[in-house]
N, C-alpha and C positions, 0 to 999 in steps of 0.2 A: 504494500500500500504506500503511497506518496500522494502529497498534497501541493498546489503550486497557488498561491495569491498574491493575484498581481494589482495591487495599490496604485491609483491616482488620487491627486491630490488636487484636491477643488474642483472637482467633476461634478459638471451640472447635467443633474438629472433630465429637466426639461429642453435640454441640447440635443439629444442624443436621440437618434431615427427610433430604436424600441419603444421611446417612452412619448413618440409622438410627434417630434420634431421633423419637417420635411426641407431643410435647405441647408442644412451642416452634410458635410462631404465625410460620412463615415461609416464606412459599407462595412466592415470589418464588427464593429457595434453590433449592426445587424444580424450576421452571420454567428455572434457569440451567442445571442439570442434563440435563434434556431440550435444551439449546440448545448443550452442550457435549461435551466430553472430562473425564470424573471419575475422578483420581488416589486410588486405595485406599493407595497406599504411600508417600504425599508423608512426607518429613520435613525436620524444619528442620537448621540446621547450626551457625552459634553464636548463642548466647543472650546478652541480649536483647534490647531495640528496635534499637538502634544498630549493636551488631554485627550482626543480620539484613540490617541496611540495608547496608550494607558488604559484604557477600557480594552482596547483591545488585545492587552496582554492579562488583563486580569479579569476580563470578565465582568465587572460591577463601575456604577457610576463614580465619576470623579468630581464633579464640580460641584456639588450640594459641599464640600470639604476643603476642597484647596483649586488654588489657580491652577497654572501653566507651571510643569515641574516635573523631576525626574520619578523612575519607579522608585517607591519606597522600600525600606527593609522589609514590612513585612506585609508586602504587595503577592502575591498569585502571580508569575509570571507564565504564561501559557508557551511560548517556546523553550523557557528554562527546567518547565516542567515536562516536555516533551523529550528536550536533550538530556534528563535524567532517566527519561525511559527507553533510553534506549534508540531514540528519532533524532537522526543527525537534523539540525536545522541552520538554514544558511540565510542572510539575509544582503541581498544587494541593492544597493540605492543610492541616490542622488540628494533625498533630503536635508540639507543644510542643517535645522535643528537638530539631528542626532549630535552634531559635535559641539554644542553648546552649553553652559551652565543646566538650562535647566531640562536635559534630551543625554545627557551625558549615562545615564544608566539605563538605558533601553539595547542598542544595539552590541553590548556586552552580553545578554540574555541568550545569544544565539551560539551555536556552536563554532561560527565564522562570519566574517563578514566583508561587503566590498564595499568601501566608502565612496564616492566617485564625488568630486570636487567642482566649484563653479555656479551651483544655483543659485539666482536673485543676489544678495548683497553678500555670499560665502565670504568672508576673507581670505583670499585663495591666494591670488596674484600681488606681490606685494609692490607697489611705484607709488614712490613717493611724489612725484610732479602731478597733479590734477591730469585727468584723463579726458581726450575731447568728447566733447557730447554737443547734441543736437541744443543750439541754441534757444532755442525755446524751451529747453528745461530750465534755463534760469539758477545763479547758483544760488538761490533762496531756496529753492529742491532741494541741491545738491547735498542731500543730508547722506550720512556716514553708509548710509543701505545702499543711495543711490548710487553713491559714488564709485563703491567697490563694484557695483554691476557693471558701470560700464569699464574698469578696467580686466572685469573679467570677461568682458564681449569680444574684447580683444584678440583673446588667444580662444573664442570657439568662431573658427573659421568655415569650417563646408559642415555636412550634416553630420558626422561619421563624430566631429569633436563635442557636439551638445550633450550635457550630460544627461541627458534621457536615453539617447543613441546609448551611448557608454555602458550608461546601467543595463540598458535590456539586452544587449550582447554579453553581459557578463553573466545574465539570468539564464540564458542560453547556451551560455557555456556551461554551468553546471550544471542545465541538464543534460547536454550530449555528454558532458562526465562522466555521471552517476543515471545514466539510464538504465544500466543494466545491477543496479543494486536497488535494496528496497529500505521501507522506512525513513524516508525523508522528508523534511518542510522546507520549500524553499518558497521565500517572499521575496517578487520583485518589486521594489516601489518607488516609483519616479516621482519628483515633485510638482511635474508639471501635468494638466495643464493650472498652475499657479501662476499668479500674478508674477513677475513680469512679463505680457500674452508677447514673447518674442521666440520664434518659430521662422527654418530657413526659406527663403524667396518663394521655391514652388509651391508650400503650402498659402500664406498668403496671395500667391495669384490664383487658388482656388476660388478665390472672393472678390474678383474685381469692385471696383469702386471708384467712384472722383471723390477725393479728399484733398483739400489743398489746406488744413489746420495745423497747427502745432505736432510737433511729434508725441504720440497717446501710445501707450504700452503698457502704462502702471496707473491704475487706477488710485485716487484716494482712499483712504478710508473714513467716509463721512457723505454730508449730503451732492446731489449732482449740479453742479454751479457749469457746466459744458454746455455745447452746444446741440442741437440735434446730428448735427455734422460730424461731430467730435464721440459722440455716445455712440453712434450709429459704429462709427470708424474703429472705434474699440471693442465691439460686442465680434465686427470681422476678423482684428488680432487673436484674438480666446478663440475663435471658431479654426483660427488657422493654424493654430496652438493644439487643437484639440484633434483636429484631422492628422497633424504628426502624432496626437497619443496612439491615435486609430490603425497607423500604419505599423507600429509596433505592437499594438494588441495582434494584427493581423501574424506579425512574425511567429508572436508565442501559440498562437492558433495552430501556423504552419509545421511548428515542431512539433506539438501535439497529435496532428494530424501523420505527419511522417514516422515518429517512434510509437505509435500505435499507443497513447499515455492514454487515450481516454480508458479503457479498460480497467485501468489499476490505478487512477490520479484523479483525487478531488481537484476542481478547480475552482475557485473562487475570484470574482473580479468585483473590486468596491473601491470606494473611497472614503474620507472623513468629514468632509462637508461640501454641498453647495456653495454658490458666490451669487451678490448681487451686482448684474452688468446694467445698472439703471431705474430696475423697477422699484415703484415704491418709492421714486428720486431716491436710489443711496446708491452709492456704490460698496460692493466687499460685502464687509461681517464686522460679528464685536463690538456694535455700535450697538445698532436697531433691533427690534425684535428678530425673534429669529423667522423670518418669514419661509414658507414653503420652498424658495427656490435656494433657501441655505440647508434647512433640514429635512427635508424629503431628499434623500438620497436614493442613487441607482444602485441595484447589488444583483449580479450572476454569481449561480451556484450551479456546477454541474457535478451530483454525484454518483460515482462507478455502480457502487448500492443497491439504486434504484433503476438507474440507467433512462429517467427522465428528461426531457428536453424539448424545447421549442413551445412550453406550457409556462402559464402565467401565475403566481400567488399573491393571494389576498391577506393572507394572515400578519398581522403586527411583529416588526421584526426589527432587531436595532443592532449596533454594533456592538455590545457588550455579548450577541448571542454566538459570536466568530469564534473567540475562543474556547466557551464550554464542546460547541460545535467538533472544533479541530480535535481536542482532547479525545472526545469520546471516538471520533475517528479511527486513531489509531489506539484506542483498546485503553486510554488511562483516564483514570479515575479523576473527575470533576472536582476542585475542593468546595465547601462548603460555602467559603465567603463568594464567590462567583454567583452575581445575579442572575447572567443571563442561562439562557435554554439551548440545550442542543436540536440544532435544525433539522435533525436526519427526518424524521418525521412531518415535516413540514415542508420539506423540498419534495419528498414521496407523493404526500398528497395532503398539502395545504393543512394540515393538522395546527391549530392554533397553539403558541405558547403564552399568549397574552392578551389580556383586555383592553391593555391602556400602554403609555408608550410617556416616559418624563425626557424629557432634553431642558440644554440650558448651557449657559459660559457661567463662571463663580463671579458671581455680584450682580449677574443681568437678571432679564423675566427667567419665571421659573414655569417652564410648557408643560403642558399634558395634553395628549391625542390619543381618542379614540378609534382613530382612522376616518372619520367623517368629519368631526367637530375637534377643532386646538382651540385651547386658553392657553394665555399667555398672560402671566400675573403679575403686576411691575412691582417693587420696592413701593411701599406707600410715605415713606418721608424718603424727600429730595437730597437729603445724606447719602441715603444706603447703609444706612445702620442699622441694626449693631451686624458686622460681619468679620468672622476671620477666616482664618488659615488654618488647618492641623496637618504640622507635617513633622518627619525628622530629617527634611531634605531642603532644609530653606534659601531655595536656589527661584530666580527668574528665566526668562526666557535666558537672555544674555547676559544674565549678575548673577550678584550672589544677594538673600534679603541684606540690607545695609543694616548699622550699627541701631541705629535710630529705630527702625522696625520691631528689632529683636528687641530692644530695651526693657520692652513691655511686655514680654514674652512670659508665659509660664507655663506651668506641665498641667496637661490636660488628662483625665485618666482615660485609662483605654478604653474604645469602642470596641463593639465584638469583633469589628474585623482586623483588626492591627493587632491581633496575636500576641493580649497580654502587654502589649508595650505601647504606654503614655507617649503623649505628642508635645509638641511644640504649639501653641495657640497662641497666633499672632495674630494682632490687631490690624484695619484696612487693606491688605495686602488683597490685591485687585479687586477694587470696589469700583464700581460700573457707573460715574454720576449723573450719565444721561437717561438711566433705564428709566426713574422715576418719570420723566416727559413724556416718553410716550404711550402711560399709564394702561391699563390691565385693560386686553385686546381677546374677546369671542369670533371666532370666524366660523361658519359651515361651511366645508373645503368639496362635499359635493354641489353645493346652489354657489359657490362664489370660490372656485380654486384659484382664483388669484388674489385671493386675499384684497379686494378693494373695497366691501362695507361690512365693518364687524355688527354686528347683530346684538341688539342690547335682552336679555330673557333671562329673569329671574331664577327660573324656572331651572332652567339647563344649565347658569353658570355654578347654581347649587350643588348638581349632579358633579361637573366638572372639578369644582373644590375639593369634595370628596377625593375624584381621583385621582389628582392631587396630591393630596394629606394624604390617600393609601400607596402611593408613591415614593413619597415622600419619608413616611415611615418604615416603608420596605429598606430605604437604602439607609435608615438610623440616620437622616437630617439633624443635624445640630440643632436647640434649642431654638438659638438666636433668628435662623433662618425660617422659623414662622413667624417672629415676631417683626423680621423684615419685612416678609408678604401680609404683613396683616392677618393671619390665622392664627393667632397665641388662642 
């Protein structure tokens, strides 16, 4: 038995030909569809890159607890726990987070691993002289992320040097390696298509266009102050982004197809969240609610098992359910603190694991979906208080928590999942101050799936609270955090 998931990052669901889209160039999409199990109800759980990853090694929600941050000591890691039984697991990719403060103990989890260098602002290439860039970025832009991208544009030259190229032939390589051996996990995961939407020439001329604007590839993260010209021109970057994902999903198809893998290889295709290219005026995430076209995520499953494919599911399905999923796969035993459900049964034949579905960033609205109806429940005072942190890893994205943070810090005692061992409970650390403004948000996602008039009903926001609080208290929510949403 062998398993192969192959990760994009910021894959929009509502782009993509399965799930409806008719003018993105990505036939390969299609063809995965036909060779799979396609989730209608997939959502994610917390936001964003790093916390996704996190669930997806342990199985249970992260953000009701801590921000953006590495795995804990006494975290479930689902590959860790794999390569103790026995399943070599390899992990290749492009992701920039892995090698930073707070990503720095995830891709050690694996039995090996291939780093590939270069994405978005990496600190890769080092030159000290400012690097030319398109005048219209302005060096008002030119903040430390941007700056590094374009010195590292620099040296990716024809397609073969991007690191998505890079990573999926390294994916590639370890399977024609290890084809002829069994009990493997191997994760390919490219960071793209992630904002910066920059992808070589022939994909962009898939999308002709008159654009005579500013140079657009990197979206803000905040509201759309652009032009229709400018929004338009960047929704074609991400499409032409996205058509290069397509052309390497189609590679790992082609191996599949040639070493005869489907027989004996799960295969799984997902990512960790949606992006806003406009709607809703915002661009990106992190911000705004989390609307539909950030967490309704796309997810292919195709398992040997059942030997299903080209059938569609309805059942509530999130990414905390990958890892219990992969475990029980190959024959080891699920721990205890793992929320999620293993799918084999729900890819066979739609067998439900859930009624209800929480997502959420730490400090933002806090969601619940029935798969028809999302609430979205905002901080009721424009603080965001009271809220902390429980970690024993008090690392940021790119820092470490600072002096000032910790100061206030004290030992929290253990919750059931931390394995007997008190935390760290620190004060503010990613508090969200905009969430309160765009205050507590009902939608029916089948009478208005683009979320444009929420629906005011006593009636059903009562039901929804409910599932909520029983969400809520499934994952042992910290006190404070009802008394943020107004539920104490």
């Amino acid at each position: 038995m062998k398993a192969i998931m192959l990760m994009f990052d910021t894959l929009n669901r509502h782009l993509l030909p399965p799930y409806g889209c008719d003018w993105i160039h990505a036939p390969n999409f299609r063809r995965l569809a036909e060779k799979t199990v396609v989730f209608d109800q997939a959502y994610v759980g917390s936001m964003p890159c790093m916390p996704a990853r996190r669930e997806l090694h342990t199985g249970r929600h992260n953000f009701l607890h801590r921000s953006w941050g590495p795995i804990e000591p006494f975290d479930d890691s689902m590959p860790e726990l794999l390569g103790n039984s026995g399943v070599y697991t390899h992990l290749s990719t492009d992701h920039q987070h892995y090698w930073e403060d707070g990503g720095a103990t995830y891709h050690t989890r694996y039995s090996s691993c291939e780093l590939i260098r270069g994405q978005e602002g990496d600190p890769w290439k080092g030159e000290v002289a400012d690097p030319d860039h398109p005048e219209s970025i302005g060096m008002k832009a030119m903040n430390k992320l941007v700056r590094q991208d374009w010195i590292n544009r620099k040296y990716v030259r024809e397609e073969k040097d991007f690191p998505q190229a890079r990573t999926m032939e390294n994916g590639l390589e370890f399977i024609r390696t290890n084809r002829h051996e069994d009990r493997w996990f191997l994760q390919i995961e490219t960071f793209d298509p992630h904002e910066p939407f920059y992808a070589p020439q022939k994909y962009r001329d898939l999308y002709p266009h008159d654009y005579s604007g500013k140079h657009f590839d990197w979206p803000p993260y905040g509201p759309v102050t652009e032009t229709k010209e400018e929004v338009d021109h960047l929704r074609f970057e991400y499409a032409a982004l996205l058509s290069m994902c397509d052309r390497y999903l189609g590679k790992v198809l082609d191996v599949m197809d040639e070493l005869d893998l489907w027989k004996d290889t799960l295969l799984i295709v997902n990512t960790d969240h949606g992006f806003l290219l406009g709607e809703h005026d915002w661009w990106a995430k992190s911000i705004m609610p989390y609307y539909d076209e950030i967490a309704h995520m796309p997810l292919f499953i195709w398992d040997p098992r059942s030997g299903k494919r080209g059938e569609r599911r309805q059942s509530l399905v999130q990414t905390i359910d990958l890892a219990p999923t992969l475990l029980r796969y190959f024959g080891v035993g699920v721990p205890k603190d793992m929320q999620g459900k293993d799918l084999e049964a729900t890819i066979a034949s739609d067998r439900p694991v859930r009624d209800s579905a929480i997502f959420g960033m730490h400090g933002g609205h806090v969601n619940v979906t029935d798969g028809r109806y999302v609430y979205m429940r905002a901080p009721v005072a424009e603080t965001n208080e009271p809220l902390f942190n429980y970690t024993l890893m008090p690392t940021h994205m790119r820092s470490r928590f600072s002096s000032e943070e910790l100061r206030g810090a004290v030992l929290q005692p253990p919750f059931s999942f931390t394995k007997g061992m008190p935390t760290l409970k620190v004060q503010g650390v990613g508090s969200h101050k905009l969430a309160h403004s765009f205050g507590t948000l009902l939608f029916d996602l089948q009478a208005d799936p683009k979320q444009q008039h929420p629906i005011q009903d006593a009636v059903l926001e009562h039901k929804m609270i409910e599932l909520l609080k029983r969400n809520m208290e499934a994952s042992e929510a910290p006190p404070e955090q009802y008394v943020r949403l107004g539920l104490a």
